[in-house]
N, C-alpha and C positions, 0 to 999 in steps of 0.2 A: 667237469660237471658229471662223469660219472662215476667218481667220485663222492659225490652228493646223492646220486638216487639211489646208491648201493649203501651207501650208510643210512640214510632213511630208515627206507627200506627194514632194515635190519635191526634198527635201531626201536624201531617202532614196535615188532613182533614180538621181542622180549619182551616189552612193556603193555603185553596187551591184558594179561590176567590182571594186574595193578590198577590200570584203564578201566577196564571192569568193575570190580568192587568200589572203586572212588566214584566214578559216574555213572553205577548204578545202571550199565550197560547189557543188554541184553547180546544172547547170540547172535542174532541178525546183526544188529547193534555194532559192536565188534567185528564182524566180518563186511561192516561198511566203513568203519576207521579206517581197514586200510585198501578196501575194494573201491573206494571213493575216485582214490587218488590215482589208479591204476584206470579208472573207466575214463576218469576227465585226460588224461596224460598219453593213453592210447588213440581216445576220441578225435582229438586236436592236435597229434604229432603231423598226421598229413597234411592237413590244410595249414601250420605255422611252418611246415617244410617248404611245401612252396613258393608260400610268401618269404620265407627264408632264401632261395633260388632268385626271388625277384629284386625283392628290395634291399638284400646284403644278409648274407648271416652274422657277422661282427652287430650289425645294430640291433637283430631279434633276439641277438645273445645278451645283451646287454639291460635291453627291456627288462628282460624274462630275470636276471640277478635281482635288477632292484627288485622285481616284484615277487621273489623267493625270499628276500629281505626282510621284507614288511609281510609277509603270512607268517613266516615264522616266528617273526616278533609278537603277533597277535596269539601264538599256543599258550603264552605265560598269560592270560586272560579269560581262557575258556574252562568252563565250569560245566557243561553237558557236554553228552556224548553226541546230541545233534550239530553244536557248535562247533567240536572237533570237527564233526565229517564236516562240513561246511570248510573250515580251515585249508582240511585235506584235498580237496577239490581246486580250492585256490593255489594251492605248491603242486596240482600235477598239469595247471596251466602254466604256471611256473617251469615245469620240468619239459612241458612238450616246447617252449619255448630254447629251451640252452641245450639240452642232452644231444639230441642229431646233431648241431652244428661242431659238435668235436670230432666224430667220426667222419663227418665229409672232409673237414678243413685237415684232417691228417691223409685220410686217403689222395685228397686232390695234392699233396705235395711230392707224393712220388709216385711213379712209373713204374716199379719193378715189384714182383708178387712177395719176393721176400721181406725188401722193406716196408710194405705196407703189412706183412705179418708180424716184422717188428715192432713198427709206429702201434699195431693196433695193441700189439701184446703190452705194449707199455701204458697204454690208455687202462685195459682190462685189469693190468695189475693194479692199479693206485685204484678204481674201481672197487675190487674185489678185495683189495684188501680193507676197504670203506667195508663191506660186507663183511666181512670176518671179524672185525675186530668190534662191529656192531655189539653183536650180542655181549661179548665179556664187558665192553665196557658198558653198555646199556645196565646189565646185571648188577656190577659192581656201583654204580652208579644213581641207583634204585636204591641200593643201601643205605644212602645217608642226606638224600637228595628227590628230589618230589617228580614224575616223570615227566613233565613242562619241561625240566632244565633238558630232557635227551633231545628235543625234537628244536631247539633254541641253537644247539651246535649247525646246523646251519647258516646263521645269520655271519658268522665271520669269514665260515667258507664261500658264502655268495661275494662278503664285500671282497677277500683276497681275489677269488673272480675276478670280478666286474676290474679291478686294480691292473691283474695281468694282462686282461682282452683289452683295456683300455690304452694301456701304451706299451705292449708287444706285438700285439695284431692288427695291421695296416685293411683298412676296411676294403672291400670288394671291388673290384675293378670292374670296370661296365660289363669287357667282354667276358666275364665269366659268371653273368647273371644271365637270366634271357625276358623277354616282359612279353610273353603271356599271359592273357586276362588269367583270373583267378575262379577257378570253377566253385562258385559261392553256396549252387543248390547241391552241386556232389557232396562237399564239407559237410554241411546241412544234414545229408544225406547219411553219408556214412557214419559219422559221430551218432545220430540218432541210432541205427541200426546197431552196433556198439556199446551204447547205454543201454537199451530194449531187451539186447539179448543177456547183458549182465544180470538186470533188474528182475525176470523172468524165474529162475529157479527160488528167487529167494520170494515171490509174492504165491508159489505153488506153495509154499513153506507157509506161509503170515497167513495167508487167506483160504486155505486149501483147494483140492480139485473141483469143487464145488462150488466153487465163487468164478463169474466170467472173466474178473480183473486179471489173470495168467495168463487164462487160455488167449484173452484179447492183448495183452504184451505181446505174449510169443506169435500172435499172427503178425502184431504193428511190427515187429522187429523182422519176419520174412516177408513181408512186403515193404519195408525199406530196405533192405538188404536187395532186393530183387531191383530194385526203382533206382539203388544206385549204381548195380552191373549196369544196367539199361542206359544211363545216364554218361558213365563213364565209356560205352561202347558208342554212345551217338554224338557226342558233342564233341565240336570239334577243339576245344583245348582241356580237356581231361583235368580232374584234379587228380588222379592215380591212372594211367594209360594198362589199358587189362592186357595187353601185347605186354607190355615190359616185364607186367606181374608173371605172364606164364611163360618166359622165359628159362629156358631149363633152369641153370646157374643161378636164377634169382629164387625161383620157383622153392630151388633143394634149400635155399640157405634158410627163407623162410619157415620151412619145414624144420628143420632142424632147430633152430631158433624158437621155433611155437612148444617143440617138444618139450626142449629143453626147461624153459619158462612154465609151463604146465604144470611138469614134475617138481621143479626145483621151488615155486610156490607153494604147490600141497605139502611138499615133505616141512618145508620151516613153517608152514600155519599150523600142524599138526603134531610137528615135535613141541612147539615150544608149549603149546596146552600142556601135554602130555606131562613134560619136565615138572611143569608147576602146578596143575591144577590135579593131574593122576596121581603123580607120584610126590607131589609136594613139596619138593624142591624149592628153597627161597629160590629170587632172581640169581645172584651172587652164584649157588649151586647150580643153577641152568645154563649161566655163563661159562663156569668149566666144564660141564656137559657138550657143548657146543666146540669145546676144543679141537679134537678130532677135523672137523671142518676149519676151523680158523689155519691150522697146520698145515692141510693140504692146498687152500688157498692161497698161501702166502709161498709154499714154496713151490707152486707146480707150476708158474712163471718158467723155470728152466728147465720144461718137458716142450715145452708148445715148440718152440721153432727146431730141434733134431727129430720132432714127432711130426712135423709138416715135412720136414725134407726127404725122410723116409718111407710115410705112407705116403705123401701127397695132401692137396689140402679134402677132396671130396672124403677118404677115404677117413682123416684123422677126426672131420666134420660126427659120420655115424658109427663112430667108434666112440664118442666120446659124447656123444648123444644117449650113445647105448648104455654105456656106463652109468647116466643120471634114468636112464628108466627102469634098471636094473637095481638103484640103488629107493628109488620106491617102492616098486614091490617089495624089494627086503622088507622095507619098514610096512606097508600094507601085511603081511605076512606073519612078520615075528617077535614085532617091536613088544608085541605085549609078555615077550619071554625074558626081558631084561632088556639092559642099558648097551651090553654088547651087541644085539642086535640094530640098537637105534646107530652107535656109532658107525659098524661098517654101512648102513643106508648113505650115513653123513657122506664117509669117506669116498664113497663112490658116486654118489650127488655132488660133491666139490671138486672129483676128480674130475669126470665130465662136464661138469660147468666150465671149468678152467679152461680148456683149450673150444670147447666150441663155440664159444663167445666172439672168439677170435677169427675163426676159419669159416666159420659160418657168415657170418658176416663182413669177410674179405669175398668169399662167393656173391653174395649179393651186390658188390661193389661192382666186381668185376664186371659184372651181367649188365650192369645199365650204362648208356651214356654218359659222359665225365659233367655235361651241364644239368647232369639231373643228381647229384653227388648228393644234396639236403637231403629231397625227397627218399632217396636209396634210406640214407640214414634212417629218416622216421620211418621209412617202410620195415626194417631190422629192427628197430627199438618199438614200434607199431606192437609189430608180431612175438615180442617177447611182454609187453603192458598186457596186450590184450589177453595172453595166453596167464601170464601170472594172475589176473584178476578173474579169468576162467576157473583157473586149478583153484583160487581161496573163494571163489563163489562156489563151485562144486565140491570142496572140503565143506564149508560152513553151513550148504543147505542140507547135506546130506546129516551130517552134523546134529543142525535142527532138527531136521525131522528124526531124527530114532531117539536122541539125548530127549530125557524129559524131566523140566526142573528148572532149577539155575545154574546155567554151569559156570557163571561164577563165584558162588559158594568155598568156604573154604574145607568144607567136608561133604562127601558122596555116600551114599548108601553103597552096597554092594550091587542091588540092582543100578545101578547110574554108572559103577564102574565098569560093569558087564556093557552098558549101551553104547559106553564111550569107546571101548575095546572094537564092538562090532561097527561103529561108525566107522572109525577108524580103516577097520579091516576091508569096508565098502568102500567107502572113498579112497582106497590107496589102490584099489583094484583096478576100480572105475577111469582113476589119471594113468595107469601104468598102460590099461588097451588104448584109452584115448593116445595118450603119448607116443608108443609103438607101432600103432597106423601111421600117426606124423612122419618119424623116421623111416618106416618101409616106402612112404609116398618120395620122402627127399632121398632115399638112396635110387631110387626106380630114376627121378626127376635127373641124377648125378651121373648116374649111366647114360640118359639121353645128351647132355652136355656132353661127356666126352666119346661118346660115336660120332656126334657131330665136328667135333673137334678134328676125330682122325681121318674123316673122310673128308675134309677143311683140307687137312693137311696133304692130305693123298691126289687130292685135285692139283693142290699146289704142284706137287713133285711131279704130277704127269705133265704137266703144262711147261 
């Protein structure tokens, strides 16, 4: 299944300028195609996690295929850009429903740090390389073929799914569910505060500072956010327990996770403009454009596990964090000096993608109790939804507001190319601090884990 959200994913972003001109889609527009699916998918990963925990993850996984089946059967249908988003919204209930239950049901089958570095590495690659190979074939594919058909490659990878989970994977054993009520007003809760906050930049953007509609979002969105701390501190069976959340180990992986996601969002919303709408690149040319990434992706699978054993997993975590924030500023910075520029962004955006996917979220495993394994899951996949629909909400408002015109047009003035340049240049600045706080907070959170560890351990040897 992930698998499926990284080809998405990817699959979709090349095909957003096309998207555009055919449905007559505005900037906000297009940065709700695929912020849609990132808000509903973020929103509902907790609460279908721990009904995942209760009622079996084998059965929400199963659900959740057929119902990826049938949205994506419905994109060869859709004729507006509101239908689309509409679509999109339906496959990221779809996706909060299957994506976590792969990374608990691998972590809960082994015991030892390395093999769950391996089990996970192996999940990330078929993942990632769903991600890389996204954009070429989306590109080449665009060529001679309508983009309904990219977002249709789904519906076989759901039935092969639903095929394997259905008689390879023996459904959930009682003792390793627990039946805890279900915290209905938290879910409630937090998904609202999650949509609110996404929704918020882009209606400062549509309606300006002048209109109460923002200013009154961005208060509904901190005062649910607030109402769900509050909720998830009093009640006594938590939909998300805030102990476990600020647990060192779970704390950093998040961290890193969020960063990760942040950057590696803004940088693919804003190259693949760039490829086709700046510089004019059919699809096809934006697809070997994206090489550079597809490369590093597919072979940085055999860095991950001699890169854990060496640094350690916290250590290989903001290293390879640092890497993807590093690799947007390049591109916030240079990108408008050439294609060289854009590449090493890539390269060092895919280099740190690749291993902290992994060790980041082997941290966050570790951190929580074995009967909370779903919930861990959507809280990692959580904090990478909600951070990718951040970084293309705060790429596409900022976007909006300087870009003026149509941006997708198949010709710009020079004044439009100049705006584009300086959007660009702000927005890539704005995710690089954003991002960079993230990782100083999980490497600060990574050092608390392990003092606690050796003074664990020092107790131990005196005793």
């Amino acid at each position: 299944m992930f698998l499926f959200e990284m080809l998405d994913n990817s699959i979709l972003n090349v095909a957003l300028p096309t998207i555009g001109r055919e449905l007559s889609a505005s900037a906000t527009a297009l940065q709700w195609v695929t912020n849609a699916y990132a808000v509903v998918f973020g929103g509902l990963m907790l609460a279908l996690g721990a009904l995942a925990d209760r009622v079996g993850r084998r059965k929400i996984m199963l659900v959740g295929l057929v119902l990826l089946g049938v949205t994506s059967l419905t994109t060869a249908f859709v004729t507006t850009a509101e239908q689309l988003i509409a679509v999109r919204s339906a496959t990221g209930i779809a996706a909060a429903m299957t994506t976590p239950g792969s990374l608990a049901l691998a972590f809960r089958l082994f015991d030892d740090d390395g093999l769950r570095v391996r089990a996970t590495t192996l999940i990330s690659t078929v993942g990632l390389v769903g991600l890389a190979i996204g954009p070429t074939v989306g590109g080449f594919v665009l060529a001679f073929a309508p983009w309904q058909a990219l977002l249709l490659v789904n519906v076989p990878i759901a039935a092969l799914a639903f095929i394997g989970i259905r008689s390879g994977i023996p459904a959930d054993q009682a003792d390793d569910l627990h039946r805890d009520p279900i915290d209905a007003a938290g879910a409630l809760l937090g998904t609202a505060t999650i949509v609110l906050a996404l929704v918020a930049p882009t209606l400062f953007v549509e309606a300006g500072t002048e209109s109460y509609l923002p200013w009154l979002t961005t208060a509904a969105a901190i005062v649910t956010g607030v109402l769900f701390v509050v909720r998830e501190r009093s009640t006594r069976y938590p939909l998300l327990d805030i102990k476990l959340v600020a647990r060192p180990l779970v704390s950093s992986g998040l961290a890193f996770k969020g960063a990760a996601g942040l950057a590696t969002a803004g940088l693919g919303y804003l190259v693949t403009l760039q490829l086709q709408l700046d510089w004019g690149w059919t699809p096809a040319e934006a697809a070997m454009g994206m090489l550079p990434q597809v490369l590093v992706l597919i072979a940085g699978g055999a860095v991950i596990g001699p890169l854990v054993k060496r640094v350690g997993l916290d250590r290989a975590a903001w290293l390879s964090t640092g890497a993807v924030v590093c690799g947007l500023a390049v591109y916030g910075l240079l990108s408008r000096f050439g294609y060289l520029w854009v590449a090493i962004a890539l390269v060092l955006g895919a280099a740190g993608m690749r291993v902290v996917g992994v060790v980041a979220g082997t941290n966050v495993m570790r951190g929580l109790p074995r009967n909370r394994t779903t919930i861990g899951a959507a809280l990692v996949d959580t904090a990478s939804e909600v951070t990718t629909g951040i970084g293309i909400a705060v790429s596409g408002t900022i976007l909006a507001a300087i870009f003026t015109g149509d941006i997708a047009t198949s010709t710009w003035s020079a004044h439009q190319t100049a705006e584009f340049h300086e959007a660009v240049t702000c927005a890539g600045l704005v995710l690089t601090v954003v991002a960079a706080a993230l990782v100083g907070w999980g490497i600060v959170r990574a050092r608390v884990a392990d003092n606690a560890t050796t003074s664990s351990d020092a107790d131990a040897n005196t005793e």
